[in-house]
N, C-alpha and C positions, 0 to 999 in steps of 0.2 A: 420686619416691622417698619421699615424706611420709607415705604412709599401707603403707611396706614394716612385714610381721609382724615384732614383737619377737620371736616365738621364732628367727628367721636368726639376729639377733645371739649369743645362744648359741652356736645350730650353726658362727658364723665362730670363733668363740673358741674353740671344741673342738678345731676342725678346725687353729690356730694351732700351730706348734712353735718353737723358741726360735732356728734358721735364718729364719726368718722376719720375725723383730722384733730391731729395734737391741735393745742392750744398755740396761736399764730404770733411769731414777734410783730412788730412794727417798727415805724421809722427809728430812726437813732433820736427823736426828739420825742419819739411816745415810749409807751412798752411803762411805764408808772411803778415797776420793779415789786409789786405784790405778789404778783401768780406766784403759788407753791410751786416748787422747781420741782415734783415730781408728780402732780397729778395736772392732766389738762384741764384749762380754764377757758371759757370764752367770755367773760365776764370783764374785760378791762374797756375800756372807751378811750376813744383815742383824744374827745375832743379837750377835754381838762389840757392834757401835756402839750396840745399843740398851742391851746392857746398861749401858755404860759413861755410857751417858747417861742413867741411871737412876741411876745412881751419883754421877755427878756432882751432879746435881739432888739425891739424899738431902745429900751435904754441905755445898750450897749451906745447904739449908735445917736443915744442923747447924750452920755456921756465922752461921747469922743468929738461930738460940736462944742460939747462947753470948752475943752480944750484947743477948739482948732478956729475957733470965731466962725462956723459955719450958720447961717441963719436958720433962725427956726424953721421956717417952711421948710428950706430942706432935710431938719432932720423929721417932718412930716411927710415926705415926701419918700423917704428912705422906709421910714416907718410902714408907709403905706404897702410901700412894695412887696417888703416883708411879709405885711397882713395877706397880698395875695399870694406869694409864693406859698406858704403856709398853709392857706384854702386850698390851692390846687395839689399840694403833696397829701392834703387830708382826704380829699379826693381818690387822688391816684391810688394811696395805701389803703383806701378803704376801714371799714369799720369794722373789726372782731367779731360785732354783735350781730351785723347781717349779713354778712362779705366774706366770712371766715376760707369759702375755698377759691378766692383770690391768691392764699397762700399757699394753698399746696396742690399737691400734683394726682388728687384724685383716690381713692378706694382700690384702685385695683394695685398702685404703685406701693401705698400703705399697705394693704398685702403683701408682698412683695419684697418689701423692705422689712415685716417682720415671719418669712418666711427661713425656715433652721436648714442648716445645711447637711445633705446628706453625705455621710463617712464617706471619706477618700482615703487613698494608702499614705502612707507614709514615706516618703523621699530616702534611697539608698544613701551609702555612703559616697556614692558619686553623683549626687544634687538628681535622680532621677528616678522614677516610678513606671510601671507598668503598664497603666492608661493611657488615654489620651493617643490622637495622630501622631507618625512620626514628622519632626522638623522638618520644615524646607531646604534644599542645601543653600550654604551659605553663596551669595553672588561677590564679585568682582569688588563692586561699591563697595558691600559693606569689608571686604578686607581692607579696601585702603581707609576705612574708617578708622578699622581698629590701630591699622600702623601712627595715625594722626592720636588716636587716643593715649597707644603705647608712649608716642613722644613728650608727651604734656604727661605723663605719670610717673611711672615706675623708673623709667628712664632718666629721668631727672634725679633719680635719689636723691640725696638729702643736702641737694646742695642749694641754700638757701636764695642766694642770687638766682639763680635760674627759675628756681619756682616762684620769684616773687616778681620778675620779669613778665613770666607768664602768667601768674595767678595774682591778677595786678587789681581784683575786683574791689573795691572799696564798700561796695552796699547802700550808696548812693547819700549816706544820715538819713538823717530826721531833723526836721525844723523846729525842732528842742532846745535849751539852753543845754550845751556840755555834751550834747549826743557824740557817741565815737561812732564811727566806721563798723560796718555790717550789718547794719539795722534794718537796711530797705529788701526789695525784692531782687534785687541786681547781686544781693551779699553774696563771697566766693561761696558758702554752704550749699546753693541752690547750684550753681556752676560744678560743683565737685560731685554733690550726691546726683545731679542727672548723666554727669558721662560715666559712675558706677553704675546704674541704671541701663543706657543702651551698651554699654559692654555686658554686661548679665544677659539681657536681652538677645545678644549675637552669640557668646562664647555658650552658650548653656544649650546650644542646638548639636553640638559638635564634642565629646568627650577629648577631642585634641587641641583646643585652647583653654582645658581646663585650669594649666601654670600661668598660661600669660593671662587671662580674664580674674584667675587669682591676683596674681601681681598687679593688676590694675585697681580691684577692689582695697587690697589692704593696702597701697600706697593711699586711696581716697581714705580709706580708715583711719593713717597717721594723721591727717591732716587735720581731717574731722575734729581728731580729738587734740589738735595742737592750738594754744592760746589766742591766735592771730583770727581763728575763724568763731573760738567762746566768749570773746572777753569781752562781749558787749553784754554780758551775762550781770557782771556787778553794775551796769547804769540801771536797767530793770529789777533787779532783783538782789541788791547788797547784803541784802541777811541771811541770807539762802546758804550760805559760804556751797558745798558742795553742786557743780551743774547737772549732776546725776538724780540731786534733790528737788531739783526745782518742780514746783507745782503746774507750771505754764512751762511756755519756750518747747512747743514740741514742734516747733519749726526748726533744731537742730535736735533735740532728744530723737521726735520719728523718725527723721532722714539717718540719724546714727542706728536708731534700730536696724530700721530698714537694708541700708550694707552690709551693717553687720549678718543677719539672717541671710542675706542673699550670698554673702559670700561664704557661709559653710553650706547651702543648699547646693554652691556650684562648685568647691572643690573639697567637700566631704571633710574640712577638719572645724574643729568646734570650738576654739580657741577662744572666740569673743561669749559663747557661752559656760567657758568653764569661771570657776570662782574668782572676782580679780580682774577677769579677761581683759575690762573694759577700763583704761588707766590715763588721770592727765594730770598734767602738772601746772595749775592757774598762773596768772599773771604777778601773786604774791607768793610765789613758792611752794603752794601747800599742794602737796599729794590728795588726789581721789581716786577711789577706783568703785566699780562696779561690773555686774554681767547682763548680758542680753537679757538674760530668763528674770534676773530683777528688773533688769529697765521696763522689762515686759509687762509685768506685775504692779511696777511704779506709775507705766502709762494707764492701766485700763482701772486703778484707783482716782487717779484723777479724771479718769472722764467719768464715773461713780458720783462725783460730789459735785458734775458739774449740770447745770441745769440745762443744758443743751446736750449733752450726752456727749463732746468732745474735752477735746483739750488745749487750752488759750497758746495761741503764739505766744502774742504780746500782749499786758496785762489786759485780762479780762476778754481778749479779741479772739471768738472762734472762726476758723477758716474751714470752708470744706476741704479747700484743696490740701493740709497741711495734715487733715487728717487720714488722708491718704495712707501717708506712707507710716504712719504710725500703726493702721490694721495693717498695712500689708506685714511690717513686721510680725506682728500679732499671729497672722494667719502663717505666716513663713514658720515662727515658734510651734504651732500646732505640728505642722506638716514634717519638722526634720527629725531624722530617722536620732534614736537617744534620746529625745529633746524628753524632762519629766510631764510638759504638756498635754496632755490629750486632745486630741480631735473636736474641735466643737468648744474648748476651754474658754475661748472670750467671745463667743457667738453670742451673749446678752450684750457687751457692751456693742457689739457690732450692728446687733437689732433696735440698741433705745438711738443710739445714735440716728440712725437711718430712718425710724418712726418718725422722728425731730424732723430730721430735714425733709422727709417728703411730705410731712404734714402744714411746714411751716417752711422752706427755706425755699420757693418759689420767686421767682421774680416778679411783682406788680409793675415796675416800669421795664417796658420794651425792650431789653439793652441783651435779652440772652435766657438760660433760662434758671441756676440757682444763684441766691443771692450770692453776695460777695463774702459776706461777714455778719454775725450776728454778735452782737453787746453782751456778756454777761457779770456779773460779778466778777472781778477781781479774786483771783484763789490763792495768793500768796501769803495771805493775811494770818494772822492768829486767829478768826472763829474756824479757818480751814484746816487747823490743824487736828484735833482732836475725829470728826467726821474720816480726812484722809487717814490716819491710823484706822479707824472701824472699817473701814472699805481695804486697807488694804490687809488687816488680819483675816478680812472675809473670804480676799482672793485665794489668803495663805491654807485658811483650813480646806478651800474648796479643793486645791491641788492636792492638799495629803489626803484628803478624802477618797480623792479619783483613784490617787499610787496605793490606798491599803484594800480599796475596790478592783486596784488591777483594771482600772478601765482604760480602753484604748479609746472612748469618744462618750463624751460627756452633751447629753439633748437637756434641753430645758435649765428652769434657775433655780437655783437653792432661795435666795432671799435679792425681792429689790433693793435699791439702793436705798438709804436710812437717810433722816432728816438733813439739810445741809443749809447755808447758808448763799449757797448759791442762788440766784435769779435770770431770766431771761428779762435786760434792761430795754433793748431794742435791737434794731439790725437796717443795717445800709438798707434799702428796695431794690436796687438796680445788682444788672449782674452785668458781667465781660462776658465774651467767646473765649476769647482765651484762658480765663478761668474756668468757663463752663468744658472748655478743652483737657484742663490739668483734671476735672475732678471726673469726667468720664473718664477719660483714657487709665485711669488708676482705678474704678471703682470695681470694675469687673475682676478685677484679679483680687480681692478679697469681699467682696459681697458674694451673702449669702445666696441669691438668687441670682443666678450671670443674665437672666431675664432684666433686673430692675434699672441697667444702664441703658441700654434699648429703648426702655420705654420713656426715661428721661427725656431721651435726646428725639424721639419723635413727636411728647407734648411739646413740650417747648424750647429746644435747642432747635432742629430740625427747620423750623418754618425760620425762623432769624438768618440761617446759612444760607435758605436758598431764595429769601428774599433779596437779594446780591449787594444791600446799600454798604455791606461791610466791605465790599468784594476788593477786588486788587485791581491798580488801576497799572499805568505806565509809569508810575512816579515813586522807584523806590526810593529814594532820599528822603522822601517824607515817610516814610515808613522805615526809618531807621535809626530814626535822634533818640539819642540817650532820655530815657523818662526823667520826670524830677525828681522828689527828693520823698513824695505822701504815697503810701501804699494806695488810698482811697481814689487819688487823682486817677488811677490804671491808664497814665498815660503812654502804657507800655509800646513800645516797637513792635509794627506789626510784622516784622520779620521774625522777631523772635518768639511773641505766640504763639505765631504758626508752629512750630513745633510740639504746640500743644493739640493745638485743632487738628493738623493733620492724622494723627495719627490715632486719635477720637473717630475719625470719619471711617478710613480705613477699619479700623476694629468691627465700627456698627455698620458696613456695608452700604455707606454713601458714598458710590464710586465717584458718581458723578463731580458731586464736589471734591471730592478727595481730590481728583487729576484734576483741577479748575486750580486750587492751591500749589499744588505738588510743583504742577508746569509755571505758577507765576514765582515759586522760590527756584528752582530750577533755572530760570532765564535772566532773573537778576542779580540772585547771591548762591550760585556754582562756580564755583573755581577749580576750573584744573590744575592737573598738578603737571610739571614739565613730562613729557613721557621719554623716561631713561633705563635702561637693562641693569636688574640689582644682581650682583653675583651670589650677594649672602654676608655673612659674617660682620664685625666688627660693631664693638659695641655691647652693651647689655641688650638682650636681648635681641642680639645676632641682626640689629639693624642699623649700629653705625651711627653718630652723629646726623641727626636730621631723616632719619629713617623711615619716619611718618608721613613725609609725602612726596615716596618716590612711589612711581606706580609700580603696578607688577608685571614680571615678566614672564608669567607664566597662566594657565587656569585658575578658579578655584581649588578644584579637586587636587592637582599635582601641589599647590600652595597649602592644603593639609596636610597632604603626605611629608611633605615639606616640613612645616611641624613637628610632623611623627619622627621622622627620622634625623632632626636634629639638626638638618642645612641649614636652618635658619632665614631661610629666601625671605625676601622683600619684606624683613623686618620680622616677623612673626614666629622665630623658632624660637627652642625653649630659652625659659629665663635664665641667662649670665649661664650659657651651655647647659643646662640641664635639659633633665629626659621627657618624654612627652609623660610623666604622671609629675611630672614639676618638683620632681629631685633632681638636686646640683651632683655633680661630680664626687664630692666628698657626703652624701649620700642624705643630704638635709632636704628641708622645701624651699622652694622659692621665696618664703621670708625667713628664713633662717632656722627652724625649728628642726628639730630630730626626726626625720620621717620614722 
């Protein structure tokens, strides 16, 4: 679908009527917070909120001449500006009332996104199934990835200097009174859950880095759930006491699911799903614990009472990209072999969500193609408490229902979600590439339809990438300054989204751009590694202090075998001497448990 004519896109949009598409957010200054949070509406008007927020703004800034001696004209003049920036975002965002598939992405994509999935197997005790092509073998590159990954992980064990040398990410604040450290998008969470991510990604091709791609995920796991990366949990959410509780914050709940699920899919133990699994100890001493298969239950209850069908980061703040990895947990839950889930068990929340965004999470201003963030109600609150109990007993009966059914895949819904106090308030217009990067490259591995990413990115991702004004020039320096301090700013490094984008392209076979990127990160932030002959040994995980970027001195292929038989070459033999199924010597696993 890469090289489908722009003019279709039109023709769906015309063809679009307001039956068609959810009920549409608007700007962060409309959206008047009436719409029932579960039936669609087109019924709101933009120009009320815009005006008043024009208005407000004029006195804002009459209020700040009384104190600054600025003369009236200018605060008429400021005023004024206002009054047209205002007109042209009312403009841009369009009117609900006649405009409504400005914000979404068309009839056939809203198909698409409420299309059910058809039954798949369930995942062995070695992360793997039946289906599907066999893996690529693995190349050259990505080994000395993983030696670089090995080094910043497991390696490190628990010695706090070292990790905090290298895991130096602050999270950039918030330009809040009292804000701590981790709050932005730079936060180490984001940093940790993506190198567990392409370690899964490479080790789960290959049944012989299933110790060390272990070892890599449940070092990420420790950390996850260590104080330094939650504790920005009591600024947002003080009453919450438990982080396992919390309503919002699934910008660290989905990336915990997420590992967690991923690392018993890739080395067959279940740890983080049994009762308990999931354990930490807050910045005031108190003990929590929980398990994947609850967290699981806890995430798809709050997206239940949410009137967007996700789950807030930050209070009230839905992201697409963050809901990512919260289905993919979800879907991982379905799919592992034990798991009490059935097949298909949170495919409603996985369809109201997707309804939402394709009906409504469009980009109106040119910048890419879903929005960035959509406003909703605040869910932390007391009227959410009572609704989150009813959604989440409902999940509870549906699971004993499916286990006294003996069903192994659960199609359709028992009851939609029940009254809430949730609202859809508004939503940014504009979107990134590099967001529009994070939330394709994740969406296919848990959407229902592996069709509805495709068609994303050929409305409207597609024409933005290959109009080139984003494109990469000769001047990385300017494409590498630390962002500031506001999610909404996205004044991110264009080096560092590229890791998003790129491998969005690749997925949905835009070669073209794919190598247009690939070759400009390649040319200016590739680093080689000295090239030196590894003998083997020394060290945890047989690669020795600094082990991560020594090249290899061998093939791939003889570099598994390598693996297999315990040499330990160029960093990547088993963990602290153990055997290629990731038992040590005295006959445990690679994190210490009883094989």
């Amino acid at each position: 679908g890469i090289s489908r004519p722009q003019r279709s896109v039109a023709s769906d949009l015309s063809r679009a009527s307001p039956s068609d598409l959810a009920w549409q957010p608007t700007l962060l200054m409309g959206g008047g917070g009436r719409t029932s949070s579960f039936a669609p509406s087109h019924s709101l008007n933009t120009s009320t909120p815009f005006l008043l927020g024009s208005a407000l703004a004029s006195a804002l800034f009459a209020c700040l001449a009384s104190h600054t001696a600025v003369s009236l004209s200018a605060v008429a003049a400021v005023a004024s500006v206002v009054l047209c920036i205002s007109a042209g975002l009312r403009w841009v965002v369009g009117d609900p009332l006649r405009d409504t598939a400005a914000h979404g992405f068309g009839p056939r994509c809203t198909a698409l996104a409420a299309a059910a999935t058809p039954a798949a197997p369930k995942l062995d005790n070695n992360g793997s199934c039946d289906s599907g092509e066999p893996p690529a073998d693995l190349s050259q590159e990505e080994l000395l990835l993983l030696q670089y990954f090995f080094a910043i992980t497991f390696r490190l064990g628990d010695d706090e200097a070292a990790i905090s040398s290298i895991w130096c990410m602050t999270g950039g604040g918030k330009p809040l009174p009292s804000a701590p450290d981790q709050l932005n998008f730079t936060a180490i969470r984001y940093h940790l859950s993506f190198v567990a991510y392409a370690t899964a990604a490479i080790c789960m091709r290959t049944p012989l880095l299933k110790a060390q791609g272990g070892a890599v995920l449940g070092w990420v796991m420790r950390q996850l759930l260590s104080p330094r990366v939650f504790r920005y949990c009591d600024f947002y959410w003080p009453a919450d006491g438990s982080p396992f509780a919390c309503r919002e914050n699934v910008m660290w709940t989905g990336h915990l699911l997420h590992v967690a699920t991923l690392y018993e899919a890739l080395t067959g133990d279940d740890k983080y799903r049994q009762p308990g699994g999931l354990r930490l100890v807050d910045g005031r001493g108190r003990e929590w614990s929980s398990d994947a298969e609850a967290l699981g239950l806890h995430l798809a209850a709050c997206m239940r009472v949410n009137a967007a069908g996700g789950v807030p980061c930050e209070p009230g703040l839905v992201f697409f990209q963050c809901q990512n990895h919260a289905m993919c947990g979800l879907r991982l839950l379905e799919a592992l072999g034990g798991s009490r889930v059935p097949h298909g068990f949170f495919g409603p929340e996985r369809r109201r969500f997707l309804q939402f965004a394709t009906g409504g999470m469009r980009a109106v201003v040119g910048t890419g193609g879903l929005k960035v963030v959509v406003v909703t109600t605040p869910q932390h609150t007391e009227p959410f408490c009572a609704p989150f109990a009813r959604e989440r007993a409902h999940l509870e009966e549906r699971l004993a229902s499916a286990a006294r059914a003996g069903c192994e895949t659960i199609a359709g819904e028992h009851r939609p979600p029940g009254p809430s106090p949730s609202r859809v308030l508004g939503s940014v217009p504009f979107a990134h590439l590099g967001s529009d990067g994070w939330d394709l490259t994740y969406l296919g591995w848990w959407a229902d339809s592996g069709r509805l990413a495709g068609e994303l990115y050929t409305l409207a991702v597609q024409p933005k990438v290959s109009r080139g004004a984003w494109g990469y020039g000769e001047h990385p320096s300017l494409d590498s300054r630390p962002p500031l301090a506001c999610c909404v700013g996205l004044n991110i490094p264009k080096s560092a989204y590229s890791a998003q984008i790129l491998p969005m392209l690749r997925q949905l076979g835009d070669g073209s751009n794919a190598d247009r990127v690939e070759a400009w990160l390649r040319r200016h932030f590739r680093r080689e590694a000295p090239a030196q002959s590894h003998q083997g040994g020394g060290g945890e995980g047989g690669g020795g202090e600094g082990g991560g970027g020594e090249a290899l001195s061998c093939s791939p292929e003889a570099e598994l075998r390598a693996c297999s038989s315990g040499c330990g070459s160029a960093g990547l033999g088993p963990v602290a001497g153990g055997t290629a199924d990731g038992r040590t010597a005295d006959g445990r696993t690679a994190d210490g448990r009883t094989a």
